[in-house]
C-alpha positions as CSV (number, residue, x, y, z in Angstrom):
1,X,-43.5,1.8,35.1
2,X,-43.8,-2.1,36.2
3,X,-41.1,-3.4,38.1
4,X,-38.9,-0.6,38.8
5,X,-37.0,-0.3,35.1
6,X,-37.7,1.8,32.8
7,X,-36.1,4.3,30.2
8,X,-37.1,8.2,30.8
9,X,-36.2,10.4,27.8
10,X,-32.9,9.8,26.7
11,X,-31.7,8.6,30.5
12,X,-31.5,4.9,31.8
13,X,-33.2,4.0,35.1
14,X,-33.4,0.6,36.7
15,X,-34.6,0.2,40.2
16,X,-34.8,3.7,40.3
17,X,-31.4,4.6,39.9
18,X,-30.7,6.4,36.5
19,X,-27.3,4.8,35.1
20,X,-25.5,7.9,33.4
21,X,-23.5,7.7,30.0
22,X,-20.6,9.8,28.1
23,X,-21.0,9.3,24.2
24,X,-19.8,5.9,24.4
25,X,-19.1,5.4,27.9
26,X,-21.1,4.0,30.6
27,X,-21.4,4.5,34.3
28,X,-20.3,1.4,36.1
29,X,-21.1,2.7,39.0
30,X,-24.4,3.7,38.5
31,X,-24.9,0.0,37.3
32,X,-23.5,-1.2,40.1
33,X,-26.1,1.0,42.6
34,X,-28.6,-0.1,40.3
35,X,-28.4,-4.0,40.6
36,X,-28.3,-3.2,44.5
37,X,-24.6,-2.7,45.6
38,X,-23.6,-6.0,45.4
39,X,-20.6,-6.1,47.8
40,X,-17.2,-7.6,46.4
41,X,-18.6,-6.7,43.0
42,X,-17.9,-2.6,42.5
43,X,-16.1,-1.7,39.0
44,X,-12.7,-2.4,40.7
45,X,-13.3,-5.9,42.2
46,X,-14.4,-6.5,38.2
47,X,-11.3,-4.9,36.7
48,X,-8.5,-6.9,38.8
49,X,-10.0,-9.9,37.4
50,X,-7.6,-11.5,35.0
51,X,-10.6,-12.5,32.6
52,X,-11.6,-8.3,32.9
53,X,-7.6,-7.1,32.1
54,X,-7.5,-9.7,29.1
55,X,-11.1,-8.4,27.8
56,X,-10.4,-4.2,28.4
57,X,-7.2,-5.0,26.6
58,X,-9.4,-6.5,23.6
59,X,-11.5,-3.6,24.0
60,X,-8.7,-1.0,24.0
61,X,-6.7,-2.7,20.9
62,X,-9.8,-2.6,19.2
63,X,-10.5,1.1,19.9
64,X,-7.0,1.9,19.2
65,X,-6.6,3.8,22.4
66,X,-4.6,3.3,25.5
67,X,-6.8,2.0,28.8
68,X,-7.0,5.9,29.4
69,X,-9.6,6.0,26.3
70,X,-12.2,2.9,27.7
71,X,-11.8,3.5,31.4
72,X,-12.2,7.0,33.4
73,X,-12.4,7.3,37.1
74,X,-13.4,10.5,38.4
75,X,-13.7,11.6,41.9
76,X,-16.2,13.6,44.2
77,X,-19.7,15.3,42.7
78,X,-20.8,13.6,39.5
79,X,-18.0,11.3,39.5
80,X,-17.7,7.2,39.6
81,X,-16.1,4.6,37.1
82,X,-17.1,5.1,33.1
83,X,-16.5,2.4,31.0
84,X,-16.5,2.1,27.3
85,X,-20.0,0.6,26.4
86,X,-18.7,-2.7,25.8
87,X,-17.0,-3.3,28.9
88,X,-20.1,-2.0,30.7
89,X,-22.0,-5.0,28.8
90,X,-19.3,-8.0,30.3
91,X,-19.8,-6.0,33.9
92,X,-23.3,-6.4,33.7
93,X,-23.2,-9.9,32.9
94,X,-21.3,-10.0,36.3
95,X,-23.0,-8.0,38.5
96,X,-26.3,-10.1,38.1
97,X,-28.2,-12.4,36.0
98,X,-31.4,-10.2,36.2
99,X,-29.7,-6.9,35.4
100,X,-27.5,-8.7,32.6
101,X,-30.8,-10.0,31.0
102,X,-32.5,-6.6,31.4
103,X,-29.8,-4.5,29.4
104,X,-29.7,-7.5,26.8
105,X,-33.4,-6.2,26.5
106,X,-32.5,-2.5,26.2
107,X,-30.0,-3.8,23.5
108,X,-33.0,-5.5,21.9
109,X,-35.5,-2.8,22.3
110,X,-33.1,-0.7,20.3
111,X,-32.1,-3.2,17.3
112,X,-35.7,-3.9,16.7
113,X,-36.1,-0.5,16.3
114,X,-39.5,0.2,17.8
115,X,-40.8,-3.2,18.1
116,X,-43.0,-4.4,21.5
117,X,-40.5,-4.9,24.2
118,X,-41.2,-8.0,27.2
119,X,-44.4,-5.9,29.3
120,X,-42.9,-4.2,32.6
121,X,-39.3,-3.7,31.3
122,X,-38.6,-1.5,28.6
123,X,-41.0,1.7,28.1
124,X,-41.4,4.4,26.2
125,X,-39.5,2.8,23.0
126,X,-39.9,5.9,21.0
127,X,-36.8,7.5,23.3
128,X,-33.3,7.4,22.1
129,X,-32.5,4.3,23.6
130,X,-28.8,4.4,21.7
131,X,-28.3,7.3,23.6
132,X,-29.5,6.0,26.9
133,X,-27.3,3.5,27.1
134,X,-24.1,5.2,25.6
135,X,-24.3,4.4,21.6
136,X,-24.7,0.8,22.3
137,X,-24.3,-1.2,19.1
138,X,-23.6,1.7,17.4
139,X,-21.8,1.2,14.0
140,X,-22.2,-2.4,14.9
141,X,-24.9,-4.0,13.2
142,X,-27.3,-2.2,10.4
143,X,-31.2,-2.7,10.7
144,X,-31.6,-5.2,7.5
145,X,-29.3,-7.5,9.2
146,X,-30.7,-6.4,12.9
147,X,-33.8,-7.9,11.4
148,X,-32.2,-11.2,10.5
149,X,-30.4,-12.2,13.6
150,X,-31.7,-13.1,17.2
151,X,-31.3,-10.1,19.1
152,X,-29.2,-12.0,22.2
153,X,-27.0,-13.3,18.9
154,X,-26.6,-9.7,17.9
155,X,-25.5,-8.8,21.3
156,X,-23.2,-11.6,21.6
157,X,-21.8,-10.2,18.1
158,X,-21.3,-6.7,19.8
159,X,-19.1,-8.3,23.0
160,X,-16.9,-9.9,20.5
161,X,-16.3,-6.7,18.9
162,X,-17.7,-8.3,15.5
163,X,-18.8,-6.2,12.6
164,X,-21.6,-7.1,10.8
165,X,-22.1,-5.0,7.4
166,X,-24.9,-4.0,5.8
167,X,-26.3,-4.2,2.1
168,X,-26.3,-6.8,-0.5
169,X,-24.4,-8.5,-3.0
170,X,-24.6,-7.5,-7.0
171,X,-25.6,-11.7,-7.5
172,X,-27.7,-11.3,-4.5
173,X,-30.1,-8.3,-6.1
174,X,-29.8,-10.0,-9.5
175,X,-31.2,-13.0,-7.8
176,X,-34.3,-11.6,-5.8
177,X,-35.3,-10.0,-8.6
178,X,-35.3,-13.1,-10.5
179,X,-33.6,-12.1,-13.5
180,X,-32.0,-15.1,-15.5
181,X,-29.6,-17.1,-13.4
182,X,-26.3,-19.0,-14.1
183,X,-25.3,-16.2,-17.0
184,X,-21.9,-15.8,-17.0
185,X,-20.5,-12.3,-16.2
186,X,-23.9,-10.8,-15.3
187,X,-23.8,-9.8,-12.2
188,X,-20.4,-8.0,-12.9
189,X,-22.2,-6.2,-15.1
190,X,-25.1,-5.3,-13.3
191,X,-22.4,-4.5,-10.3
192,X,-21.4,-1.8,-12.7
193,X,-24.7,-0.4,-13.7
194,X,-25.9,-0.5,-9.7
195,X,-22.7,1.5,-8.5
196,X,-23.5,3.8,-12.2
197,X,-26.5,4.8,-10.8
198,X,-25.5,5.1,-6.7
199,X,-26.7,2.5,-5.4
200,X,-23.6,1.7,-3.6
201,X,-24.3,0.9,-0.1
202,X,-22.9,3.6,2.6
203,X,-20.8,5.3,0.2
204,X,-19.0,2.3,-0.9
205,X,-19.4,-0.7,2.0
206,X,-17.4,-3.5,0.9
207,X,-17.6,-7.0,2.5
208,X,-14.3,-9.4,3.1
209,X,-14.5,-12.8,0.9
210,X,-11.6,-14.7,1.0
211,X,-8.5,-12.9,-0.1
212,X,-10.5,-10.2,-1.5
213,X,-13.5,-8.0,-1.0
214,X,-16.8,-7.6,-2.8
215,X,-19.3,-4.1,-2.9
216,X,-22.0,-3.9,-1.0
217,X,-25.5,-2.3,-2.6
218,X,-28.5,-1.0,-1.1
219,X,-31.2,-2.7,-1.5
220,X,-33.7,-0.5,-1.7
221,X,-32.5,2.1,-3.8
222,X,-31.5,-0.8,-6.2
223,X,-35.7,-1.6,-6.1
224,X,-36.5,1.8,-7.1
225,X,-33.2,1.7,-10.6
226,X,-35.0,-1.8,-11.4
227,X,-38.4,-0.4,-11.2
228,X,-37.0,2.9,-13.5
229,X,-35.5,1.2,-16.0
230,X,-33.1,-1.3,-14.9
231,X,-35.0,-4.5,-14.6
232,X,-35.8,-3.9,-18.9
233,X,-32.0,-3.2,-19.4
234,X,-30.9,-6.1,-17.3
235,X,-33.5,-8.8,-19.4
236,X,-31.8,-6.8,-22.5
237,X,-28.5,-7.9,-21.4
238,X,-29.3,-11.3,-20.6
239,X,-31.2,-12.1,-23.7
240,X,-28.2,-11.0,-25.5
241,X,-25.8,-12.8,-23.9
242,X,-28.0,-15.6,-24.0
243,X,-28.0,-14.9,-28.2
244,X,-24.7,-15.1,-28.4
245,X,-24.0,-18.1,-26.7
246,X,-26.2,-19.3,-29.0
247,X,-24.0,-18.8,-31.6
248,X,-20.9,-20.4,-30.1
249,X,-23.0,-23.7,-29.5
250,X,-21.7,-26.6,-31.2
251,X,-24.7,-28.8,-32.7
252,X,-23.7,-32.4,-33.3
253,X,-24.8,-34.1,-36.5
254,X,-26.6,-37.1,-36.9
């Protein structure tokens, strides 16, 4: 371990002092030991901030529980401030820029799923970072799109309690696979033959546009129906549509 930070089995150390977590909850004051004791800055200087109330309320409306379900302080032996994980992210940002930058990196280290964290600050990656650090980002963003967005956007994404869905659009699987574009109706069809043959992504994601919502489809089990079968139906489809506007076409005379 370089530096002091590290992550040892499923537990989260920095500078030495493991921060504890509670399914979803973190300790606050564990992170607060950990980026030194800061003095004017324990969990309860944080929380009487008006910024903090407005924010745990956020939090709390969002979890549909009272304060009771994001916030628990416990006295005596294996006791301290626990904070829903989302909260412990703002606190962090408070307590220090260092320590704020380092659990952005466990954040990181977990979206990218195994990929080469910064050398000295996040070890052992094959651990179960999500829960280390209390199911951080759990539920929150999905690893196709965790390998789209800038990990500090992600976490941003997270603090605002946005959800980012996972899968792909009908038109957007019709379109990598280059079938024919600009076919009227085709991509309602193959909608139909995806979710036919369960490729419906987490047993029926949907994704808000506009007024309305549209399915979501895994992609890869939508590779492997195209590659059995689906991609020779699809061109079968299109061809014939493509015949029968044909016939519908008005040729001018000379």
């Amino acid at each position: 371990m370089t530096g002091g930070r590290d992550i040892i089995g499923s537990a989260l150390v920095y500078q030495g002092v493991t921060i504890r977590d509670r399914g979803e909850m973190l300790s606050l004051t564990d992170m607060w030991k950990a980026a030194g004791s800061p003095e004017g800055k324990r969990p309860n200087d944080w929380a009487a901030l008006p910024q903090s109330q407005g924010f745990m309320e956020a939090v709390a409306a969002s979890s549909n529980t009272g304060k009771s379900g994001i916030w628990i302080s416990k006295r005596g032996n294996n006791g301290g401030t626990f904070a829903h994980w989302q909260i412990g992210l703002a606190y962090a940002k408070y307590l220090a820029h260092e320590f704020h930058m380092w659990c952005n990196e466990v954040v990181r280290a977990h979206m990218e799923s195994g990929a080469a964290a910064p050398a000295g600050r996040v070890t052992d990656l094959a651990a179960d970072v999500r829960a280390a650090i209390g199911g951080i980002v759990k539920g929150i963003v999905h690893r196709e799109v965790a390998e789209l967005i800038p990990a500090l956007v992600r976490a941003e994404l997270a603090e605002r309690n946005l959800i980012v869905r996972s899968g792909r659009t009908a038109k957007q699987i019709w379109d990598a696979a280059a079938l024919p574009p600009r076919l009227r109706g085709s991509t309602v069809w193959f909608g139909s033959r995806l979710a036919e043959m369960t490729c419906l992504a987490g047993g029926g994601l949907r994704a808000d546009r506009g007024a309305g919502s549209i399915r979501l489809f895994d992609p890869d089990k939508a590779d492997i129906c195209l590659r059995n079968g689906l991609r020779e139906r699809a061109e079968r489809y299109a061809a014939e549509r493509k015949g029968q506007g044909n016939l519908f076409r008005i040729v001018p005379t000379p």
